[in-house]
N, C-alpha and C positions, 0 to 999 in steps of 0.2 A: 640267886635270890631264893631265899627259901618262901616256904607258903604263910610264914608266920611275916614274913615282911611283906609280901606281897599285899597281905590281908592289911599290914598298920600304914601302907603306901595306899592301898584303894581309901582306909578310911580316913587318910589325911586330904587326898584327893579329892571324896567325894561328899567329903561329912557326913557319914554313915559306915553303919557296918554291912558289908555285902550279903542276899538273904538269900544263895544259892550259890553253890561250885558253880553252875555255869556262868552266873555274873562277872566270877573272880574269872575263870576261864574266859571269858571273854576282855576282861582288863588288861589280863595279861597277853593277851592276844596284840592288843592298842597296843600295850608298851614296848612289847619285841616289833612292831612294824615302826612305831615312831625309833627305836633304836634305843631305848632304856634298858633293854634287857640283851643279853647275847641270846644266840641259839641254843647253848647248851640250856641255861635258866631257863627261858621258855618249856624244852625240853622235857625239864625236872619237870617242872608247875606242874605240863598236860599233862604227864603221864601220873604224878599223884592227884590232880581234879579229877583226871578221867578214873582212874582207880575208886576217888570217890561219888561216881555218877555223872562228873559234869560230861555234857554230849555240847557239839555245836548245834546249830538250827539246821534244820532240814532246808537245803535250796532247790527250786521249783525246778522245772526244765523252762525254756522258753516258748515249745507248744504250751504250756499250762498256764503261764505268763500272757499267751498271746489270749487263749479263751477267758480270762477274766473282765 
């Protein structure tokens, strides 16, 4: 799946156009775990979102989790 279909997938999906690589990074994240997309696809996507900025979220530890 390239990034230009990924993009007309998220906006069929979401009725919108996506307003960040990491939105679309994260879509595509959803679709490779529900099994829409293979490994390789996935693959592609990250490596050109990530080439264009998109990062995951930062995840806490569970000490920093526990003091909130």
């Amino acid at each position: 799946m390239s990034i230009n279909s990924l993009i007309k997938t998220f906006e069929q999906v979401k009725g919108k156009e996506p307003s960040t690589a990491d939105e679309l990074l994260d879509f595509a994240q959803v679709n490779y775990l529900n099994g829409n997309m293979s490994l390789h696809e996935y693959q592609c996507c990250f490596k050109e979102l990530h080439a264009q900025g998109a990062k995951k979220p930062e995840y806490f530890s569970e000490k920093e989790l526990r003091t909130t």
